[in-house]
N, C-alpha and C positions, 0 to 999 in steps of 0.2 A: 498445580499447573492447569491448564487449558488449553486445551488440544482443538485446534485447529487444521482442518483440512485442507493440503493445497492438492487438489485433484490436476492440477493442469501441469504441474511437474511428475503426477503419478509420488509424491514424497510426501512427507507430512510434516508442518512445522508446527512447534509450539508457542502458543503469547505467555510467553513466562513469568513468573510474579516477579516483581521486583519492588521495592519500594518505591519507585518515582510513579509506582501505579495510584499511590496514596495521593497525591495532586491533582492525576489528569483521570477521566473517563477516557474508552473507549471512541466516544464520538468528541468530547473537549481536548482532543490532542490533536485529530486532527488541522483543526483550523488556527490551530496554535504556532507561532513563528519562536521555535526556541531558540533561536539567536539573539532576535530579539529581545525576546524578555529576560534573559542570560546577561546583555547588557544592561537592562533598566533594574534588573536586582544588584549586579555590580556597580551601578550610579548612585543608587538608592541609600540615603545617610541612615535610616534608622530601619533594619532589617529586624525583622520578627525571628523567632528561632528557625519556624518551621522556613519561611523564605533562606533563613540560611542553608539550611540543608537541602534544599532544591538548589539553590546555588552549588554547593559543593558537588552535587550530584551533576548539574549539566556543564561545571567544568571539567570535571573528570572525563566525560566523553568528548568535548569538545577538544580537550586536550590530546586524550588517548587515539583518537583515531585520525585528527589533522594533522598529525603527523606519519600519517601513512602515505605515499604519493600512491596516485591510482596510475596503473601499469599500463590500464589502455589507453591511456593518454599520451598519443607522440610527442616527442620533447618536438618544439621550435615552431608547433602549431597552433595556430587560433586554437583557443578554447570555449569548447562550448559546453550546455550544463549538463550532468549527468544525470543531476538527482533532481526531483519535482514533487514539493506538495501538493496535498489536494488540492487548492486551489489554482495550481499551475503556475504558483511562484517557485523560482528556481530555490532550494536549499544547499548546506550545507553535508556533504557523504554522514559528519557523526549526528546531524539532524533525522537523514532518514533513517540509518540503522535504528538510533534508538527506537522511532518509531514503529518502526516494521519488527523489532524484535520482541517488544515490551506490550504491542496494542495490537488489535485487532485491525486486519489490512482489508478485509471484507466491507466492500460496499453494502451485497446482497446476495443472499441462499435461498434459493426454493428447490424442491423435490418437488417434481410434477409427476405424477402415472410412471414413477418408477426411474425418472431421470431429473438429474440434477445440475441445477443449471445455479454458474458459481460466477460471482463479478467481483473482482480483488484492485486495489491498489496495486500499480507495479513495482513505484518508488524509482525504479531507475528507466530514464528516457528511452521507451525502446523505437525510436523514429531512426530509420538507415542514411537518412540524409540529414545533414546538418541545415537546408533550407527548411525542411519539414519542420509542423507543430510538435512539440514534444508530446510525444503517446506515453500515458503514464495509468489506464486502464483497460482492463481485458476482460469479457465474459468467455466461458467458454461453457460447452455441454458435456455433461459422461452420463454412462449411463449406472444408476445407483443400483437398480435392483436386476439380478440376473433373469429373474424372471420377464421383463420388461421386454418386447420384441427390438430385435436389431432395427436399427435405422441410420443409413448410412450418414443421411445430409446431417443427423442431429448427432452423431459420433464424431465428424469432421468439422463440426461447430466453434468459430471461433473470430471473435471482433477484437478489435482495440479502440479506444477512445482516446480522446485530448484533455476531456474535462471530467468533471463530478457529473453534471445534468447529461451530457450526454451518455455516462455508462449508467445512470440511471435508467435512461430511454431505452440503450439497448438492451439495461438487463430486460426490462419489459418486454419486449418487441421477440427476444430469446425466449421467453416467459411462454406466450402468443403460439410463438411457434412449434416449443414442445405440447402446446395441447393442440395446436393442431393438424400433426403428426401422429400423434398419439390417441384420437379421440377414435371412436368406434364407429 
């Protein structure tokens, strides 16, 4: 397994091995539409073995978990989307999960002078109004090493983004700011 850090829940999750890891990288899943390609292997007249078993593999989630209704969802309400790939197409709930459970959700890590500054995938829409852009990334700062002086503005550190390029910006800009906090 692979132990991954989620510092902004103060928890830790792990990218667990699984077989469907044998298909996708870490970075080739993200921009991968597995509904998509879920039906074009189910179209497809002359499937390879291994395509078979990616098939059985992403209907098993498709099936096991679209049959869950999701609870925060009022009955007799416009619906809006919950879950968003990186690229800010809406998905399917057993899209993300797999995702987020199977692969790494990290944009970008750096440990700067003792602080660590972490930029994740959120996977679920966190925008409070339904007119707003879907937020579906967050940097935030903690501090990694105890030795490291307090700082308040970089302990209370915390962005959301709409897209991929912009949490890339802000991880940067978060990046900037712990060294220039931090510098002597």
């Amino acid at each position: 397994m692979t132990e991954v850090s989620d510092y902004g829940s103060g928890a830790m999750w792990e990218v667990r091995e699984h077989p469907i890891r044998e298909f996708f990288t870490d970075e080739s899943i993200r921009w991968i539409n597995l509904e998509e390609l879920f039906i074009s292997l189910c179209l497809k007249q002359d499937r390879s073995e291994k395509e078979n078993e990616l098939l059985i593999m992403l209907g098993y989630y498709r099936s096991s978990v679209a049959a869950i209704p999701d609870p925060r969802q009022p009955r007799g309400l416009p619906r809006r989307h919950l879950y968003y790939d990186w690229d800010g197409t809406p998905i399917q709930q057993w899209e993300a999960i797999l995702k987020g459970e199977y692969f790494d959700r990290s944009v970008a890590k750096d440990v700067i002078n003792g602080w660590l500054i972490s930029t994740v995938w959120l996977m679920i829409n966190h925008a409070y109004f339904k007119e707003q852009p879907a937020i579906m990334f967050e940097t935030m700062i903690f501090k990694d090493d105890a030795d490291a002086p307090n700082n308040e503005e970089l302990v209370d550190f915390q962005e959301r983004y709409c897209s991929y390029p912009e949490a890339q910006e802000g991880h940067e800009r978060a990046c900037e700011l712990v060294r220039k906090e931090t510098s002597d």
